[in-house]
DRENVO-130743 format. One record per residue: x, z, y of N, C-alpha, C, O in turn. Coordinates in steps of 0.001 Angstrom, whole numbers, plus 500000, padded with zeros to 6 digits. Each point is the difference from the previous one (the first is absolute). Layout:
XZYXZYXZYXZY
...
END
This chain:
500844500000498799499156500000501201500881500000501254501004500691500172
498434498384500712501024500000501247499682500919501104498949499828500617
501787501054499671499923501479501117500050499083501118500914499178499929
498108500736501389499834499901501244499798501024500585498963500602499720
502233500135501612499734501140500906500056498695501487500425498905500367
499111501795499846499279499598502085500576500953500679499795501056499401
500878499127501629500496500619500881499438500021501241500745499816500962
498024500382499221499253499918501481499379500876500791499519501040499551
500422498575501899499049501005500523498965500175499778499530501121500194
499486497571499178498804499624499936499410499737498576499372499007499633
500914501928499758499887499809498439498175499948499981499409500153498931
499916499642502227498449499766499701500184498426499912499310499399499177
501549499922501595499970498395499970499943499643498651499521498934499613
500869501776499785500385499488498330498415500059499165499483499158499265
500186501730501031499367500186498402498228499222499797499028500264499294
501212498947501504498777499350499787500659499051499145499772499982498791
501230499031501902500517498926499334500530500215498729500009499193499071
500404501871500942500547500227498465499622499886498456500456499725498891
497945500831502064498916499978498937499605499051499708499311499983498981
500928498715501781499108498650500291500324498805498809501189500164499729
498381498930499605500249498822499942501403500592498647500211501165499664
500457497676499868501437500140499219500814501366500127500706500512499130
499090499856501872500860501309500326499287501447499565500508501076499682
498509498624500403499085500994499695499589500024498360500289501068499459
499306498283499979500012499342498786501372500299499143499843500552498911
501307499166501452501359500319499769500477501265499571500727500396499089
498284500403502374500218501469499935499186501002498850500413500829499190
498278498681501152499111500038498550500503499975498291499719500737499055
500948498329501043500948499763498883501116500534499609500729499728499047
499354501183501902501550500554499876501274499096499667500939500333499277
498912498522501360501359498993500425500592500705501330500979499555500599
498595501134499631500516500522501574499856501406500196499174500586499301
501386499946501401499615501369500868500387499876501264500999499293500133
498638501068500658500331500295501847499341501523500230499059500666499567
502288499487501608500064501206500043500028500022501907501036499974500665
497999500062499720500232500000501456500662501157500740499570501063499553
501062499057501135500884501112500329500158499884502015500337499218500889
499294501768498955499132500151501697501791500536500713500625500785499287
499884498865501724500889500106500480500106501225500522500999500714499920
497838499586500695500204501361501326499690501122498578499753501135500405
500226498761498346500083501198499211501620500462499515500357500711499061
500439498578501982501209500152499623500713500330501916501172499987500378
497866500207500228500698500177501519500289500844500086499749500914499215
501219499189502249501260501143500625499408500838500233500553501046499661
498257499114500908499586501268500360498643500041499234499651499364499006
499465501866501976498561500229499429498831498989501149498772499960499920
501863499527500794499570499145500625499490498965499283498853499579500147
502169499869498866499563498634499291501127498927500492499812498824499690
501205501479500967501065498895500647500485499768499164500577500782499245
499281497614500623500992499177499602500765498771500481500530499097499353
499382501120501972500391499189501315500739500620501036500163501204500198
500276497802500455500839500776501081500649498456501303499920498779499868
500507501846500954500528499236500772501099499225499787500940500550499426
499192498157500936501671499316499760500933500463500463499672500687500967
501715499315498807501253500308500398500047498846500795499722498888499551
500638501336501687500411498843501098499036499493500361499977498782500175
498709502167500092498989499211500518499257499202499462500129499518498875
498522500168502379499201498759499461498989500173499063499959500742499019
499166498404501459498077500270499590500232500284498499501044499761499393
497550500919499972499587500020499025500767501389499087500513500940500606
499461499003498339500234501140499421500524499443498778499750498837499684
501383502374499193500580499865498662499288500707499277499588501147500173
500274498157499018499723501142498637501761500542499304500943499334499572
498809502396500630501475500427499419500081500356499043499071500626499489
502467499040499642500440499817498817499633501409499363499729499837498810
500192501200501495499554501170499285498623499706498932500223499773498811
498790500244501560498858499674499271499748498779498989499151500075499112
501779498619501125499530498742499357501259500660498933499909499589498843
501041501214501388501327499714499149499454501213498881500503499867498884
498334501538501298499488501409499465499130498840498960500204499893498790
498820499313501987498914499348499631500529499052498552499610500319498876
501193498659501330500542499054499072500860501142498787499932499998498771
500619500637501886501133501058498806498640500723499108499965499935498771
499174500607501871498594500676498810499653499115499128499841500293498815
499943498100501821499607498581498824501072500355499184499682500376498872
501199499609501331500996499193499011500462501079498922500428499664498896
499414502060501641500253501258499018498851499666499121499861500895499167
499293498189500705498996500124498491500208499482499054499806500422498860
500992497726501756500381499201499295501268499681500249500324498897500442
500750502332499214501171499756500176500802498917498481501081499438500172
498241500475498631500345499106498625500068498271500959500892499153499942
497837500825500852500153498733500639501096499493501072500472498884500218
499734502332500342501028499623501446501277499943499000500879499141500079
499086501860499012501496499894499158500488498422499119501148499565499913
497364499698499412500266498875499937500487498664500214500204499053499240
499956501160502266499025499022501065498779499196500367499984498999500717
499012501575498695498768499806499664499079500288501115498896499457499952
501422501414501176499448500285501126500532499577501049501218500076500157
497972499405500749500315499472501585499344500909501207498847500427499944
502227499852501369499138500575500793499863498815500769501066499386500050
497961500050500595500276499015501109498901500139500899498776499876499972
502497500555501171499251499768501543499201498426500675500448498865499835
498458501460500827499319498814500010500528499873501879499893500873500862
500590497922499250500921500108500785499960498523500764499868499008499283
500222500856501880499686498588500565501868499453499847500433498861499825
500060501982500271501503499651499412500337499282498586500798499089499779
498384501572499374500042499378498922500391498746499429500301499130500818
499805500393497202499981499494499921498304499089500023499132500873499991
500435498166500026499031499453499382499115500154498923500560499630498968
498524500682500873499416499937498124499683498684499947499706499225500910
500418500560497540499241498914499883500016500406498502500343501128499643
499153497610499246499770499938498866501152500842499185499787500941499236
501067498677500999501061500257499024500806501313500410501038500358499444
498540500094501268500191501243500487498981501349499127500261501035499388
498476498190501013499017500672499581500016500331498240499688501065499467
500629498069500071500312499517498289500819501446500074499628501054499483
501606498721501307500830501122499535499750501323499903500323500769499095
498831499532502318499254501246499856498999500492498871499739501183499783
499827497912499645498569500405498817500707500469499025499530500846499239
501780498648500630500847500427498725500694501389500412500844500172499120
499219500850501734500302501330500243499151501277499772498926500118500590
501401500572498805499180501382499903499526500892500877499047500736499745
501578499259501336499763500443501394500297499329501204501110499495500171
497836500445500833500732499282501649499097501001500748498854500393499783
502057499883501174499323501244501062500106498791501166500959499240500131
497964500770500583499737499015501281500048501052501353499280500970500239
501775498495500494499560501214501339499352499043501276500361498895500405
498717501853499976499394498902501005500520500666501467499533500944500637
501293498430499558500320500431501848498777499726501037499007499316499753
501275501354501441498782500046500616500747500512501535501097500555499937
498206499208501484500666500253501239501226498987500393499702498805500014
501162501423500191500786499172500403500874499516499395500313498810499991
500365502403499216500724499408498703500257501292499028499267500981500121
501630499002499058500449500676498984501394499952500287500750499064500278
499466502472499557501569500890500628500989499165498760499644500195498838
501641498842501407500460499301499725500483500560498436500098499334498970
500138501989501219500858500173499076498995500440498690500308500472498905
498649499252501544499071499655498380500209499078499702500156499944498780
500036498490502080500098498356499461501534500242499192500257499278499037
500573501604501340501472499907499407500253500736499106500809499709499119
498455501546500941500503500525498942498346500879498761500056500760499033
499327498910501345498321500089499266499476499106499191499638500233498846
500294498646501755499170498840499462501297498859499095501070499649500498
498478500013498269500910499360499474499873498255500958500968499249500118
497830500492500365499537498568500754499245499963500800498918500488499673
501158499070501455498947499810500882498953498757499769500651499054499558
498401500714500537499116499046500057499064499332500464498971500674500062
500919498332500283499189499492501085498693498771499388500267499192499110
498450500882501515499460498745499188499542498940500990498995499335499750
501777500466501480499819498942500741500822500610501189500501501125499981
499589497750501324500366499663501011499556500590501316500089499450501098
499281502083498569499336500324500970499533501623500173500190500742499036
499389499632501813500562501628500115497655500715499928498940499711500555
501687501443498169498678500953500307499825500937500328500978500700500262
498175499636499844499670501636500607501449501182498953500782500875500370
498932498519498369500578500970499075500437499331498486499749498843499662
500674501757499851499990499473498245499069499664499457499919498962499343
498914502107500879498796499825499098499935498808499473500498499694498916
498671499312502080499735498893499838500772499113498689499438499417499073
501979500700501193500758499592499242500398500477498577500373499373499008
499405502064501247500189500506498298498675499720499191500075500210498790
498524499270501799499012499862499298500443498351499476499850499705498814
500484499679501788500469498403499670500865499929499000499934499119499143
501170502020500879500780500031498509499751500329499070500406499573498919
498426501772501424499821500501498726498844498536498908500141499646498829
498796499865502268499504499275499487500622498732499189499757499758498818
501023499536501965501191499137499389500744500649498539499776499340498985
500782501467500913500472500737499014498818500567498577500124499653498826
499204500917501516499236500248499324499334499105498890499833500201498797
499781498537502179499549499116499126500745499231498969499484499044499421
501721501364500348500807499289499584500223501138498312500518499597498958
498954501698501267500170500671499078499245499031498717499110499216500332
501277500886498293499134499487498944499042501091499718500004501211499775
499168497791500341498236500913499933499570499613500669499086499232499701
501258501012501819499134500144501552499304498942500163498879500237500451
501444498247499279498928499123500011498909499576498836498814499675499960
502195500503499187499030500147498281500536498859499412500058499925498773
500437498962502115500714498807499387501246500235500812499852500433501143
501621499282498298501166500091500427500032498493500505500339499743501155
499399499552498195500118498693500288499178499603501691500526499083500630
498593501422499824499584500018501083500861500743501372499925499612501166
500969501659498272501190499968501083501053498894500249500438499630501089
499970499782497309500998498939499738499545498580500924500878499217500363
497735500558499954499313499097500897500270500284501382499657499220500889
500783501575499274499367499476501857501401499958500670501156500110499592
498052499616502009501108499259500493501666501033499792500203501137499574
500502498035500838501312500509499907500964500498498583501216499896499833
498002500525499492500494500250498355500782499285499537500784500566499237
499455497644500985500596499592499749500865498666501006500303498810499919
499800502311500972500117499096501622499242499146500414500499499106500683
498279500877499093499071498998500861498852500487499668499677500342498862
499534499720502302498899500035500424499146499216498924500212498976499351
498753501905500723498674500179498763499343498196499714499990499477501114
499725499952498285499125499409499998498147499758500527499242500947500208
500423497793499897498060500419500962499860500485498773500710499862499004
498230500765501181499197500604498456498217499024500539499621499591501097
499776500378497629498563499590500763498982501075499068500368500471498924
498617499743501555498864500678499241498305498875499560500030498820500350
498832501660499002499260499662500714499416500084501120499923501122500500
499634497992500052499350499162499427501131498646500070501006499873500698
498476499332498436501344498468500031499452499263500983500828499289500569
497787500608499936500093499435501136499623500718501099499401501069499888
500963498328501423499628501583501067500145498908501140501094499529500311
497539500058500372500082499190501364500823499014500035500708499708500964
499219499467497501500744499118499597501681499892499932500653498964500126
499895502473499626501077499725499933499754500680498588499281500939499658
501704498123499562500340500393498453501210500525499481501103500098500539
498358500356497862501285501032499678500948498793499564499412498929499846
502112501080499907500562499026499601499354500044498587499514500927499352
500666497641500377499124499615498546501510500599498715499993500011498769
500834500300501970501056500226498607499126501540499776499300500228499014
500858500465501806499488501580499436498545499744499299499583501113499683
500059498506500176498858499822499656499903499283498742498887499976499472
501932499525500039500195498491498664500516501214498666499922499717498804
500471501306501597500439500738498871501130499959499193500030500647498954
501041498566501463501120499667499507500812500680500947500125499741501197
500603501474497900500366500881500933501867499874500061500883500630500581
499075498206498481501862499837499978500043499181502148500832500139500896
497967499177499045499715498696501028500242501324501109500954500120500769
497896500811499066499601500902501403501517500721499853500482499959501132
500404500638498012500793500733500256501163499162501144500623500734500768
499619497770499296501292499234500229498940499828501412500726499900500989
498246500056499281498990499901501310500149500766500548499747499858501196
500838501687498258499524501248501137501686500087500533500461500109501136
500214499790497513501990499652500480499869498938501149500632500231501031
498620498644498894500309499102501060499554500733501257500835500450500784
497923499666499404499167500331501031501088501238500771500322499868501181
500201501395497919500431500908500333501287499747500643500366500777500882
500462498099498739500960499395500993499736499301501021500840499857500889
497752499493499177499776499320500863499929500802500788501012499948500699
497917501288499800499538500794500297500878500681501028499814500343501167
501657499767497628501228500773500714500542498916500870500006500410501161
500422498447498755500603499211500349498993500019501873500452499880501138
498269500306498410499207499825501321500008501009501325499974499764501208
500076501575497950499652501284500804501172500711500376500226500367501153
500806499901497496501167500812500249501068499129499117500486500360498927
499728498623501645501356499058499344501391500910500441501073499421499833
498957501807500656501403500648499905499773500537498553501113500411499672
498115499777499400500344500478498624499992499153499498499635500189498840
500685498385501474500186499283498746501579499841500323500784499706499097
499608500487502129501804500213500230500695500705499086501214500156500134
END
């Protein structure tokens, strides 16, 4: 079973989605556990601080290394067999980061533990990115309120990739990126719809024909939208 801890302020953001759809289902199944872990239950004072002002000035506020470093060290005293493996990841969700994508994600489903810390305010006191988090991570080109957002996108990405979570493995092995290119059209009924039709190969039942149709289409596809993965 794969251990998910959350590192957040907002451990209410979580638990609807968790429950929801593949992830929820997952959890049901015991392919998963998550362990949401509320930040300010690890703050400096009785206040609840886990922030503070920058060194050298300038807007906004840090979250300080005391609490994320108490917070991540409690994850990891449960499943210390995993960190001893290398089987566990901490990774900061981080506009610094690397990128996720497919093959990233692959790698994660195969670990026993990943603790996600979601930063939040202005930034995260450096010397968690250097000496806390084994990776920083990012899932696009652009700045949020916080992690949240982003640790729900991995966990979902990841998750689905566990065997079970969709019920067919072969349906993760489908979609886009799995095998550097973008998914193939899919069609449903109805075959006709305001006169546009399904291609007549999906439909003829010769599935050696539809398999070399969806390879074509799926390069075409790539070649159209994101021709840097066919580089």
């Amino acid at each position: 079973m794969l251990k998910i801890d959350i590192v957040t302020l907002f451990p209410d953001y979580f638990r609807q989605a968790l429950d929801t759809s593949i992830t929820g289902r997952a959890r049901r199944d015991k392919l998963v556990e998550f362990r949401l872990v509320n930040l300010r239950d690890f703050a400096v004072d009785r206040h609840g601080s886990v922030d503070d002002y920058p060194y050298g000035g300038g807007p906004g506020m840090v979250l300080r290394p005391e609490p994320l470093f108490d917070a991540v060290e409690h994850c990891a005293s449960t499943l210390q067999p995993a960190a001893a493996e290398g089987k566990s990841r901490v990774i900061l969700l981080s506009a610094r980061g690397e990128a996720l994508d497919q093959r990233r994600a692959e790698r994660y489903s195969l670990l026993e533990h990943i603790v996600l810390i979601c930063g939040h305010y202005k930034d995260v006191d450096q010397r968690v990115a250097e000496n806390l988090a084994d990776e920083q991570l990012r899932i696009g080109d652009y700045v949020l309120s916080g992690g949240e957002p982003a640790a729900a996108v991995v966990v979902d990405a990841v998750v689905r990739l566990l065997p079970g979570a969709l019920g067919d493995f072969d349906s993760a092995q489908g979609d886009s990126f799995s095998e550097r290119l973008l998914g193939p059209p899919h069609y449903t009924r109805p075959r006709e719809y305001r006169g546009w039709e399904v291609p007549e190969v999906l439909t003829g039942g010769n599935h050696e024909k539809i398999k070399v149709w969806r390879e074509e289409r799926a390069r075409e596809t790539t070649r159209r939208y994101r021709p840097d993965l066919l580089e």
